[in-house]
N, C-alpha and C positions, 0 to 999 in steps of 0.2 A: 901675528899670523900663524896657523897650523902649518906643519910640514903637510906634505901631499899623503908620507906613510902614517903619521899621526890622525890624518882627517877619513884614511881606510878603518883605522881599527876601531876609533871613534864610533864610523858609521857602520861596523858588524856590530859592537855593542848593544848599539838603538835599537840594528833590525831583531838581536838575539831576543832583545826585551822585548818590543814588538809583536813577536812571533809567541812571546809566552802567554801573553795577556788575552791576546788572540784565541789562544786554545782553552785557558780557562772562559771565557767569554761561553765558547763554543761548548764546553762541557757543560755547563752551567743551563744554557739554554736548549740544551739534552734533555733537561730533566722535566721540562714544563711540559714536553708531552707527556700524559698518563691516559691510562684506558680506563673507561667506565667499568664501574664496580655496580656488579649484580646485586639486588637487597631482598633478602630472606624477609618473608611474609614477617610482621608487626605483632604477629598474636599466633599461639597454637592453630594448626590445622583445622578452621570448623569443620564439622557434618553436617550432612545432608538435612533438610526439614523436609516431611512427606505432608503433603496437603496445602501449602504455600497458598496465598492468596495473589503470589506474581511471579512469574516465568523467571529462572536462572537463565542469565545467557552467559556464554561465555564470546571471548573477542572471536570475528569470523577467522582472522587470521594473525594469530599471533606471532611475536617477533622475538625468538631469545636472545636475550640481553648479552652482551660479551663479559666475562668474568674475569677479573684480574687476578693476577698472579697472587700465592699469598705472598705477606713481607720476607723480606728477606732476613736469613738468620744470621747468624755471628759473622758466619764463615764468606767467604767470596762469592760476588756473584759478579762476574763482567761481562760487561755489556759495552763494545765496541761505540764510542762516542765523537773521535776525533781522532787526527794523525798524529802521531810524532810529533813535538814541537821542542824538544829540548833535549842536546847531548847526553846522553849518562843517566843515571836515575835522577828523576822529578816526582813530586806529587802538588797537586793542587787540592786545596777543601774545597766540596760541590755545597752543600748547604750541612743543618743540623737536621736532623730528621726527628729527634726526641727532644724532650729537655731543653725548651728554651733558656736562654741564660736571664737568671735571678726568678727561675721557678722556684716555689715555696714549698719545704718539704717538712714534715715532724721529726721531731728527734728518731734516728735509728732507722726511719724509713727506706726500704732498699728500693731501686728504680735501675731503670737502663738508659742509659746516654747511646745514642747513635748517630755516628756521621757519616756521609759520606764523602767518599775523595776519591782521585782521577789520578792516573797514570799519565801526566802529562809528556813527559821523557820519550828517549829512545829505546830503552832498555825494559826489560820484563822484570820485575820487581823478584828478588830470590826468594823460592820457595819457603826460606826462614824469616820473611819480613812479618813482624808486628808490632803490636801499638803499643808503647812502653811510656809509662809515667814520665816525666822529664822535670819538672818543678812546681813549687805551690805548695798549697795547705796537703801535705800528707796524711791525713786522716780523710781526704778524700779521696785518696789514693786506692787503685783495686789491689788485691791481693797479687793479681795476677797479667799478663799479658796480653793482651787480646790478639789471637794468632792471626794471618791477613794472606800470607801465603804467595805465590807468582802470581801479579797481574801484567799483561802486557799493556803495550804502550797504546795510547787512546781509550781503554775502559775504565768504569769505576767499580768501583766496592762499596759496601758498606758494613761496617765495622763499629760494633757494642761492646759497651764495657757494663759492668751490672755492678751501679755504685751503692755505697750506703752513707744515709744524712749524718752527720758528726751529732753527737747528744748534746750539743751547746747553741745557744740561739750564735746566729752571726751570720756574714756572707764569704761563701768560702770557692775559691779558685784556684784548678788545677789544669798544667799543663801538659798535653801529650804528645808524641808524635810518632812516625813509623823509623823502625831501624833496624838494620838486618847485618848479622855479626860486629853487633853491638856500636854500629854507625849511624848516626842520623841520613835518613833522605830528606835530601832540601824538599822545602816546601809544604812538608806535612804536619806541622803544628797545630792543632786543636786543645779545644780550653772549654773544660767542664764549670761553669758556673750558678751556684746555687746558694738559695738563705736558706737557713732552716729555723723551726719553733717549735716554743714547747708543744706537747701535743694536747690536745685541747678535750676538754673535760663537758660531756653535757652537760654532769652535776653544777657546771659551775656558770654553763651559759645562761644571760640574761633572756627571759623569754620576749618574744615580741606580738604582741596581740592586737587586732580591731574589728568593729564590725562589720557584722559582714555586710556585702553589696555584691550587687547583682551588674552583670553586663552580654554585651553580644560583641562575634567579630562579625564587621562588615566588610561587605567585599566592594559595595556600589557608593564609598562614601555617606554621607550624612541625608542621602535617602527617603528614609523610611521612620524619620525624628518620633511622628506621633506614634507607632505602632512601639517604638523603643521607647517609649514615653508609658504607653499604657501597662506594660511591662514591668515597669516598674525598676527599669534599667537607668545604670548611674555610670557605667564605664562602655565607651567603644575601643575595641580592639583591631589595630590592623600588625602585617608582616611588611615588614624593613627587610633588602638582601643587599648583604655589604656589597659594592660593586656597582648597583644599579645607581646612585645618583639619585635618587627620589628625592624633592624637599619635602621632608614632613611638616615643616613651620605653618603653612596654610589650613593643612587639614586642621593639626591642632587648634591654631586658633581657632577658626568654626566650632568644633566640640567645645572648645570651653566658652564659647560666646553663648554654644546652645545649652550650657548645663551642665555638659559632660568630664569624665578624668575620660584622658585616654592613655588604652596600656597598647605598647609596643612590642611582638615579636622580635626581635631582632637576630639575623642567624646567615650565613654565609655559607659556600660551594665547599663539600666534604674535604677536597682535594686540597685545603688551604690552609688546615689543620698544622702541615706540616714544613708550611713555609718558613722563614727566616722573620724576627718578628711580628708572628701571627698576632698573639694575644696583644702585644702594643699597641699594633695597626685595626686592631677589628675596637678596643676598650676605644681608644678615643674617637672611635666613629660612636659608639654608642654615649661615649659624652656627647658630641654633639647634640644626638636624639637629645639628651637630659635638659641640654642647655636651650633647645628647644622649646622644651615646655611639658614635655613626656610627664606624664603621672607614674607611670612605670614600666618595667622596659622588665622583660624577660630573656637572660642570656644566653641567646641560640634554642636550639629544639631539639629535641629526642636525639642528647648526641648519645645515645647506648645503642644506635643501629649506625649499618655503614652507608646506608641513603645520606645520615648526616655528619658524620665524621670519619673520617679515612681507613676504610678495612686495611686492619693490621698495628691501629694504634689507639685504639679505644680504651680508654683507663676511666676512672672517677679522676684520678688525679692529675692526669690530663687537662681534664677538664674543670677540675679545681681551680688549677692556675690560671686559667683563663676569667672562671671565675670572682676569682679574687682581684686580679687586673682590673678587671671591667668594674666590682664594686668601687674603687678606689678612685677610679675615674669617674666613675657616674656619680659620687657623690662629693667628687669636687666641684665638676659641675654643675651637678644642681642637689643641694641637699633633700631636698624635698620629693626625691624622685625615687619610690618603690623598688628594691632591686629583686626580682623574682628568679628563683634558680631556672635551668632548663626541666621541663616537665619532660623524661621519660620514655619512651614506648610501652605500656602498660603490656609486658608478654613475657610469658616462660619458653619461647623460641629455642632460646639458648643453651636451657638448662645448667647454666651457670651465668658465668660471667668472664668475657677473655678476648683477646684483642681482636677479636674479630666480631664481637657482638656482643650483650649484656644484658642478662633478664632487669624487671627494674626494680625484686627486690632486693639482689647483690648489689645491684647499682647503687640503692640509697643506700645499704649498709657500707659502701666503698666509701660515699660523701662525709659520713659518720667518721671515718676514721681518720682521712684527708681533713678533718677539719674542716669542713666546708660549711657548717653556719654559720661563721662568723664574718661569712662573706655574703649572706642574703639576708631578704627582711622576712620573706613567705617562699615557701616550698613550692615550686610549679607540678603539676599534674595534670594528668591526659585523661579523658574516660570519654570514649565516644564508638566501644562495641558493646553498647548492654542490649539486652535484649529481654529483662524483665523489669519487674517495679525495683525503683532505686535501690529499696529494704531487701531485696529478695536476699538469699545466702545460696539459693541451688534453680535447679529448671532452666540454668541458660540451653538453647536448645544442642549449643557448641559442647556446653559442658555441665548434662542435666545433675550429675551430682554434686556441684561446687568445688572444683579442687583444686583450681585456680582464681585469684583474686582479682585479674583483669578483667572478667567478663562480669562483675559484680561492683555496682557502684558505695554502696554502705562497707563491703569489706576491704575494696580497696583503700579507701578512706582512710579507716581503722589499722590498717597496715601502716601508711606513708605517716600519719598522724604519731604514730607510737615510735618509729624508726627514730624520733628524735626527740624523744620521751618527752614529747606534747610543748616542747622549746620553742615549735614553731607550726605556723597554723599556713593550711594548706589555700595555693590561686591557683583555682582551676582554669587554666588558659585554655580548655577547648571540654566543654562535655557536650554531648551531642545526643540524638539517638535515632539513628535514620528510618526511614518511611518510605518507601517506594510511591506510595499512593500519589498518584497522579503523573505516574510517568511508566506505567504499566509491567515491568521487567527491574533486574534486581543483577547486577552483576554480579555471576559465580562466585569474587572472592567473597561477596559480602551477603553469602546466601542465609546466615544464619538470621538476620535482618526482614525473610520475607515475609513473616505473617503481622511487622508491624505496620498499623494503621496509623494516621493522622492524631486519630484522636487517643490513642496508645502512648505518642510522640508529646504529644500536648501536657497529656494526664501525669506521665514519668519527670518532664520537666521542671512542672510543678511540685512534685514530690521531690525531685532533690533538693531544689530551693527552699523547701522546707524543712526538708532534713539537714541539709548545711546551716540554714537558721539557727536551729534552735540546738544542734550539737554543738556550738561551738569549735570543730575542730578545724573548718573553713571560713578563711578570711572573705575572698570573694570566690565567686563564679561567672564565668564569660562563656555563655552559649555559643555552641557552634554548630552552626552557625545562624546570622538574622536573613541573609538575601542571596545567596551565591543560587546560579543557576545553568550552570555548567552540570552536565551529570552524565556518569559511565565513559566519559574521554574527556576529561578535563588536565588540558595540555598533552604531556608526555605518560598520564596517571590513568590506570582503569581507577576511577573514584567517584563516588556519584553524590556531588558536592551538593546538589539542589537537593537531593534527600533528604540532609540533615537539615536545611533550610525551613526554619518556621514562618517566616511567607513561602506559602506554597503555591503551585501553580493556579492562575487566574487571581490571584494576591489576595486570598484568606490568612489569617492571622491564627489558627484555635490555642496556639501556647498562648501569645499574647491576653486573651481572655482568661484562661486557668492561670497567668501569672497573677494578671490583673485581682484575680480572686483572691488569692492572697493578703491582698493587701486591703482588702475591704474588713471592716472590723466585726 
């Protein structure tokens, strides 16, 4: 039996631990609210066309979007989360914000580790508190401190250390925590964990080639069989969102009943980027897709804009590691299953390349350096702002002297083709070329788009698929789109998705026939 003083102290114990669990709980679930991030146009600023063949509108009443904070830098930022839960100094870790643990880095690679942690305690952390190595591979170790400063009790921080990969292949783990006049505060232990490899040599990559094939993405399911038939279409393409639950099993089977490979989008909520782990949990959703039956699965979408990965952490090699995850998975589960990088946003927006955003062609020269072939089969790419003949080089009306490669379907090509000195041949997951014709008006953003006609749309189509043919430098092509008919407010998007659509309204097919031509000998 317990004494009666023995079953008091006992029970402050429980409620002390209780009360801590509590509060990181609370902190923790702080963090899952975030504010929508505003997304910078996709492509340079068009200009105006004078003499259009259909009305610019703009929306009657537009709604500005709420903008988020940028990220936060080395230094403090607190942010009141919870009470007091703990005597004296405390800290709790809220998540990892960078650098998932056993990201894959090249020898010498520098990067930044970021975590977050909570002032669980009663006490205001002393102005001298920071983040100091404490054990592990010392060659992972920073040179230096990372300074963290007075947080009071209930906010977090978030605190960077800017590491470098060791020059030796291996998996190496380092322990940190905070400490102020050279004391440890309980609870603050964090652990950098990472592999590194040699850095990887085009000269020496194996190339991977096939021919090409032609396809569409459909939006209405298996549809519109014969006109994808006349076509001369061999792949249907739909969008997977991690979270939704969709079975894909069924569609597929159908496509391959009727003839078809099908290739998979697959790509998830920007905000998720930087959860606890991401790449883990998103790779083996995409095995499944493999295990499926998927003919190939493309690794998310234009993660070089912040529409699709989290303003403020936008890297290539960010996004390496994930893609490397997801290869490794998807080809345990199904060998036979296509791995296609993320295609892009084809735009010099940026003017560089930095964590808030990324032209696309610092982006594939980031993939280059990251090593990132050795984790795809075919390069994914985007082209769906042209607005002359495939060949052209100049006269887009955005940009009549040529000085940018996005608005130009042949030079961009020849860009993304060369970036990986020809190792690897390009799947165009969306080329498009919109038409207004038959829906009278042309959304402002996509004014550069208004003098094209149907049969403009039809004629270019045609010509890229022959110019992908016969260059060689494209594996396949998947028009975008075959049937969507949503246009100028599709969902939450001024996008006028039936435009690009070669069924057009009252369901004429005219690509369908100039593809069909093609293929007549």
């Amino acid at each position: 039996m317990f004494e009666p003083k023995s079953m008091r102290r006992l029970l402050r114990v429980l409620l002390a631990l209780t009360a801590v669990a509590l509060g990181v709980l609370l902190v923790a679930a702080a963090q899952l609210v975030r504010l929508p991030v505003a997304v910078p146009a996709g492509l340079p600023s068009p200009t105006q066309l004078t003499g259009r063949r259909w009305d610019v509108r703009a929306r009657a009443t537009p709604v500005a979007t709420p903008t988020a904070p940028p990220p936060a830098a080395p230094t403090r930022v607190a942010t009141p989360t919870a009470a007091a839960l703990y005597p004296g100094l405390r800290a709790a870790w809220v998540a990892d914000l960078t650098v998932e643990d056993d990201s894959v880095f090249s020898w010498g690679e520098s990067f930044t580790k970021t975590w977050r942690l909570a002032n669980v305690g009663a006490e205001t952390w002393p102005t001298d508190t920071v983040l100091s190595f404490m054990r592990g591979d010392e060659a992972l170790a920073s040179a230096a401190d990372a300074v963290v400063g007075a947080v009071p009790p209930g906010a977090t921080v978030d605190v960077s250390l800017r590491l470098i990969a060791p020059k030796k292949n291996g998996r190496y783990v380092s322990s940190w925590a905070l400490t102020t006049d050279g004391a440890r505060i309980p609870g603050s232990d964090v652990w950098a964990v990472i592999q590194t490899i040699e850095p990887a040599s085009l000269a020496e990559l194996a190339p991977i080639r096939g021919a090409f094939e032609l396809g569409g993405h459909v939006s209405q399911g298996l549809t519109h069989v014969a006109q994808l038939r006349q076509a001369g279409m061999v792949w249907v393409k739909v969008q997977a969102r991690y979270g939704e639950n969709v079975d894909l099993r069924p569609f597929i089977a159908a496509a391959h009943e009727q003839g078809f490979k099908v290739a998979v989008s697959a790509v998830g909520p920007a905000a998720m980027v930087t959860e606890a782990g991401f790449s883990r949990r998103v790779s083996e959703w995409m095995a499944g897709i493999a295990a499926a039956g998927a003919d190939a699965i493309e690794v998310w979408n234009e993660p070089n804009l912040p529409r699709e990965w989290r303003q403020g952490y936008i890297s290539p090699r960010a996004y390496t590691n994930l893609l490397c995850t997801a290869y490794s998975a998807i080809k345990r589960a199904n060998r036979g299953t296509l791995v296609i990088s993320a295609a892009p946003a084809p735009t010099g927006y940026f003017n560089g390349c930095t964590a808030n955003g990324c032209d696309d062609a610092p982006w594939l020269e980031g993939l280059v350096v990251t090593g990132a072939a050795r984790c795809f089969d075919y390069l994914g790419a985007h082209h769906n702002a042209g607005a002359t003949s495939p060949a052209a080089r100049t006269g887009h009306p955005a940009d009549p002297e040529g000085k940018h490669h996005s608005w130009y379907f042949l030079p961009q090509t020849e860009l993304y083709y060369a970036q990986f000195a020809g190792k690897r041949q390009l799947f165009y997951t969306e080329l498009g070329y919109l038409s207004a014709e038959g829906y009278g008006w042309i959304p402002e953003g996509f004014s550069w788009a208004g003098n094209i006609s149907t049969a403009m749309q039809a004629a270019w189509l045609a010509e890229a698929v022959a110019l992908s043919r016969e260059g060689g430098m494209v594996r396949a092509l998947i028009i975008w789109n075959v049937d969507a008919t949503c246009y100028g407010d599709c969902g939450s998007a001024e996008d006028p998705q039936g435009g690009y659509a070669i069924i057009r309204p009252g369901g004429a097919c005219p690509a369908c026939e100039t593809l069909e031509a093609l293929r007549e000998p």
